[in-house]
N, C-alpha and C positions, 0 to 999 in steps of 0.2 A: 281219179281215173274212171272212166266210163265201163260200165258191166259188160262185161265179153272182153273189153282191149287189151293189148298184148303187153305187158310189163315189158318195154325194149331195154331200158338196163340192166333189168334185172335178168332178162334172158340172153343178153349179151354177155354178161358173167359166166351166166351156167354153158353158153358154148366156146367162151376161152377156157374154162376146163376141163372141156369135153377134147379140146385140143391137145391138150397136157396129155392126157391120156393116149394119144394115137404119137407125139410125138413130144418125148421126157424133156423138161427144158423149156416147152413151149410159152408157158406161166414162169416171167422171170422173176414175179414178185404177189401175192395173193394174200391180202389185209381184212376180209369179208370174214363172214362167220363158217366156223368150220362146220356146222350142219350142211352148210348149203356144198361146200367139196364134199363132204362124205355125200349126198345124195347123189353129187357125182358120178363118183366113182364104185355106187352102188350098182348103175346101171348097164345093161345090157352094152362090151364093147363097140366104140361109133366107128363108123365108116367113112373113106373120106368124103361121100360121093350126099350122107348123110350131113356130115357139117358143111358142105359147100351148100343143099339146097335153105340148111340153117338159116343161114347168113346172107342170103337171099330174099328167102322170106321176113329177115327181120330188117335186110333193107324195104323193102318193101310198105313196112309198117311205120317208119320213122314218120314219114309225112303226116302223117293219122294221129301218130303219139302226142299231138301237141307240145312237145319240149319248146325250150326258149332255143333258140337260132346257135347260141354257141354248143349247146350239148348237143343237137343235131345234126351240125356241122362237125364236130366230133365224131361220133358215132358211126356217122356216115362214112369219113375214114378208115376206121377201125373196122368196120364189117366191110369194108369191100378190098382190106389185105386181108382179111380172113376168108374174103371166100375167093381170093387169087391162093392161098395158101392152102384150102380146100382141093381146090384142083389140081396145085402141084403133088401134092400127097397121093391122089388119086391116079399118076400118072401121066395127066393131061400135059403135053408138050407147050410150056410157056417161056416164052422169048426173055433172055435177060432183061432188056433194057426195059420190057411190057412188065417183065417182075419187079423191077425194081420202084415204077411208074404206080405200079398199084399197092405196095407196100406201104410207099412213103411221100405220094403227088409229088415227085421230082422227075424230070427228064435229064437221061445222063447224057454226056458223050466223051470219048478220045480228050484228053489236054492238050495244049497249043506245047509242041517241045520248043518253040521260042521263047517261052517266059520259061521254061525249064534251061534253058541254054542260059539266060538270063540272070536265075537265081543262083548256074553254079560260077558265073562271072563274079557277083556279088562274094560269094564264098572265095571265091578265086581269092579276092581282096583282106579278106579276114582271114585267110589261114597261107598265108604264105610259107614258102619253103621249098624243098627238093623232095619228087616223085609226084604223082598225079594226084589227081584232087581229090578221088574215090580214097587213095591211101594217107592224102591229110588229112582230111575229115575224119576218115578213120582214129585216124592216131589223136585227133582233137577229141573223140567221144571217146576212145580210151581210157585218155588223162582224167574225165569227167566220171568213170566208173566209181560206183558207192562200193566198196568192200562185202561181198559179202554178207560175212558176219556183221556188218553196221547196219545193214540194208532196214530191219527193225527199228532199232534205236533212231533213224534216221527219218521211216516214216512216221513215226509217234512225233517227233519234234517238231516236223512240216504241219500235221496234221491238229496240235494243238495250239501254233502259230494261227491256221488259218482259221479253226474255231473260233480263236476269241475275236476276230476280225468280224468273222462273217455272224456272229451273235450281235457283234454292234450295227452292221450293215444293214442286215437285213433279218434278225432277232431268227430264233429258233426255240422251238420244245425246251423247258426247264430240263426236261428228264431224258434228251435224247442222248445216245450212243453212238461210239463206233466201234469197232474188235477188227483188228486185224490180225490176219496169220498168214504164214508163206505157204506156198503150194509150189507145185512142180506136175509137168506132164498137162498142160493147158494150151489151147492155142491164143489165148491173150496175152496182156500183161497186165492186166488185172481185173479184180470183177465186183460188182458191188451185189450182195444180195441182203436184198431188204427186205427185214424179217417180219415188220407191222410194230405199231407201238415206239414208234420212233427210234428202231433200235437197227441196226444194219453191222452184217459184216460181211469186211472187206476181203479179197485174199489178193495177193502178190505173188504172181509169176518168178518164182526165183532159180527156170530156166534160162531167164533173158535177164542180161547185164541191166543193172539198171543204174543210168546215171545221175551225179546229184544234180544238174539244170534240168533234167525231167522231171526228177521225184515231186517240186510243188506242183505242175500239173497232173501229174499220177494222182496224188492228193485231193486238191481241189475237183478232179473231175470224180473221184470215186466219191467223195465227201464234202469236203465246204468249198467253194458253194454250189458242188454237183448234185449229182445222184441223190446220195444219204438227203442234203438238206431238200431238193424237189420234194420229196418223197414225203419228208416230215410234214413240210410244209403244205403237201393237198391231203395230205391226210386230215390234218387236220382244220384244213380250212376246207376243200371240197367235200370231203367223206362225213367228217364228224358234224359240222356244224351247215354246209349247204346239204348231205344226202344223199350225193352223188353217187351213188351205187357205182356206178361205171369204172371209179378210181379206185375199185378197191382190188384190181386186177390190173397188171402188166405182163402185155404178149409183145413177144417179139414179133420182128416184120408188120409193126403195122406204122403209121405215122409219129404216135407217140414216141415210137425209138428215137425218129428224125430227130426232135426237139430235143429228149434227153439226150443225146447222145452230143448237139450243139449246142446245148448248153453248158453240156458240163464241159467240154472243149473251151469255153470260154470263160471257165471257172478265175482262173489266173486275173486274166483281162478285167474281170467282175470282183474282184476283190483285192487286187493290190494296184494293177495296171503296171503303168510307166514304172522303170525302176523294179523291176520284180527279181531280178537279177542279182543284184547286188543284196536286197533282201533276203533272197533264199541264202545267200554265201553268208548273210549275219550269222543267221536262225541255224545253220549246218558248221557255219565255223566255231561254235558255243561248242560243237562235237570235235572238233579237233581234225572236222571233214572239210577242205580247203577247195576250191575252184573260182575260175576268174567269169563273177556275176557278172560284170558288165560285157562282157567278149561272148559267155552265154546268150545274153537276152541279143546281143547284134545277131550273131549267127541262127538264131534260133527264128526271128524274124525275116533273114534272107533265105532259111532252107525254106519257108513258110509253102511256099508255092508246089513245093517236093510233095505236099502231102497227097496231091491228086493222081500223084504215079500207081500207086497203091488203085485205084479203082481201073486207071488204064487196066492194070492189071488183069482187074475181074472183066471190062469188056472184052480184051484180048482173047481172054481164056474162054469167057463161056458166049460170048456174042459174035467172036468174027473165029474160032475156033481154031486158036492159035495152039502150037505144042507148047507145053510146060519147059522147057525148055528156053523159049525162045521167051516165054512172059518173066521166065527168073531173069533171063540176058535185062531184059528190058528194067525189071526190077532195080538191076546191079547199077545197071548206064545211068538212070535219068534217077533214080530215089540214091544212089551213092550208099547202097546197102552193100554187106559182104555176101557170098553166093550163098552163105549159114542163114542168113537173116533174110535173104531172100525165098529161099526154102520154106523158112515158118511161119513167114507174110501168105503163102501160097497153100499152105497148110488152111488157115481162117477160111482164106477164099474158095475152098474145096470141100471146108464141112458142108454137108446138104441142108443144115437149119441157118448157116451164118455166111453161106456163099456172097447173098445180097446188103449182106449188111454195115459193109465196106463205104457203103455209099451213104449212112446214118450219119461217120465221123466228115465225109468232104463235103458233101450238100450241106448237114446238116450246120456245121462251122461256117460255112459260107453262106450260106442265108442266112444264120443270126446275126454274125457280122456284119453284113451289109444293112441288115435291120436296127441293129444297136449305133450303127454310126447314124442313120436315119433317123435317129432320135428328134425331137422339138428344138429349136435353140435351148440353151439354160436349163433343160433338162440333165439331171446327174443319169451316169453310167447306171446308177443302183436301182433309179425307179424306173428306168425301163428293164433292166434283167427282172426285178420285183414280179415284171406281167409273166414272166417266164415261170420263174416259181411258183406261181401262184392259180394262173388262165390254163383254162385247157384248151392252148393255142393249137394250130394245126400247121404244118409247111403251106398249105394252101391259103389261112387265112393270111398268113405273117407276107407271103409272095403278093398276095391282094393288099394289103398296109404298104410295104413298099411302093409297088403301081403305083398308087393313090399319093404319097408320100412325092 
């Protein structure tokens, strides 16, 4: 590096925990040396007005820095949710759809309610019976409910299933971990926090029902081959061994979310695929936990489309400034939630740190999808997820790969 230039990953670091600092939470995951947070949090508290001009200036320098194209492609992302995120802290009035745009380079809008009309047709067909479809389905996720008290033993069993899966797939740390524990009073339903050293724990929402045809994507996106193994995986291949300062820090709201968040969505799809259904009901029937795998993975496929109700939501709410109200209604009709589960969905969407970030799990799942089926001919499912774990792709590169594709 040239005498006077500005170390850009390195002071990209020091002002995603300068964020920490103005808002708790902000740093969802921090692997770097703890000298460098303690000099942090030595100093003088920041202002927002302070980290937007930050983030600013070290966009500014990225061009100068001479990095290779992918890290400054990167970077470039990341500092310019951070200083959309600067500003919102600071007061500054910014448009949902502009916030969301600068987070994570996706553009939202409303869902078509004809493929939602569509997918509860579909449903219509797989859940026959007497009462409306909101109250079959209901009664279908019902029957699917893990017991409580099982709810543990249940994810230790998914969770060391897909281990040994995703060690063969796509290899992982000798010595990495997972811990899980139940919590209560969260607006998820589950959270992965990655401790550094390949070690992560997980917590489980054990407000919200949680069923057994979920529990191996709960799994797999918190852990193999989500969250936990991403995480393993550039640690040790970007951090330790390329240098990567930049990875040794996760903030929310910026792009990196996008891709974590669609990947680990697509955890399931990337490690068992076809048939995962019947699979989970082996690995869960060994517990004496019973549910109909194949009738799962149909229906779980035909709600697939539901999942973009959930963002309607947040445009409704904070873009065309709908009453809450009328976004729970909308919840209830087109996502086939109860008015309880609609309330909690509405909850996420209403924290100030995680209003926009409803839009990580629906863009984010849908751009990878569309990317992983874009794959090469004869290319396997595993070496393109592989660039996932491993690249510090961007929503912007992977939409430019598509194009091109």
């Amino acid at each position: 590096m040239a005498a006077g230039a500005v170390d850009v990953p390195l002071e990209y670091v020091r002002l995603g925990l300068r964020f920490d600092r103005l808002e708790p939470g902000f740093v969802d995951a921090y692997t770097g040396e703890a000298r460098l947070r303690a000099q942090v949090a030595d100093e003088p508290a920041p202002q927002p007005h302070q980290l937007r001009d930050q983030a600013r200036a070290l966009l500014a320098e990225l061009d100068s820095a001479a990095l290779p194209h992918p890290r400054t492609a990167y970077l470039r992302g990341q500092l310019t949710g951070l200083e959309c995120s600067a500003r919102k802290l600071g007061g500054e009035p910014v448009g949902f759809i502009a916030e969301v745009e600068a987070y994570f380079q996706v553009s939202v809008a409303l869902g078509d309610p004809a493929e939602y009309a569509a997918a509860h047709a579909e449903l219509e067909q797989l859940l026959p019976g007497s009462g409306t479809l909101a109250e079959r389905y209901a009664v279908h996720r019902r029957r699917e409910e893990c017991p409580p008290a099982r709810l543990e033993e249940a994810v230790h069993a998914l969770s060391s299933a897909l281990r040994d899966r995703v060690r063969g797939q796509y290899g992982l740390p000798e010595a990495e971990t997972v811990r899980y524990e139940v919590v209560t009073d969260k607006p998820w339903s589950g959270f992965n926090y990655y401790e550094g050293d390949y070690r992560s724990r997980v917590a489980i929402n054990a407000d919200l029902p949680h069923r057994l045809a979920q529990l191996p994507h709960l799994v797999a996106h918190e852990s193999y081959p989500g969250h936990h193994t991403e995480h393993c995986r550039k640690e040790r291949g970007l951090v330790e061994r390329a240098q990567h300062l930049e990875h040794t820090v996760f903030l929310v709201n910026t792009p990196e979310c996008l891709m974590a968040e669609g990947l680990a969505d697509l955890g399931v799809e990337a490690s068992i695929g076809d048939g995962w259904g019947p699979w989970a009901a082996d690995v869960l029937g060994d517990l004496g936990l019973r549910f109909d795998g194949h009738l799962a993975e149909r229906v779980a496929a035909a709600a697939a489309p539901l999942n973009r109700v959930r963002q309607d939501a947040a445009i409704l709410l904070h873009d065309r400034g709908a009453d809450p109200d009328v976004v729970i209604a909308h919840l209830q009709r087109w996502g086939l939630v109860s008015h309880d589960r609609a309330v909690q969905q509405l909850r996420f969407l209403t924290d100030p740190l995680w209003r926009a970030y409803i839009s990580t799990y629906v863009e984010g799942f849908d751009l990878l999808s569309a990317w992983l089926a874009a794959r090469p001919a004869g290319q396997p499912v595993a070496d393109r997820f592989l660039r996932l774990l491993d690249e510090p792709l961007t929503p912007a590169v992977v939409t430019a790969e598509l194009a091109g594709a």
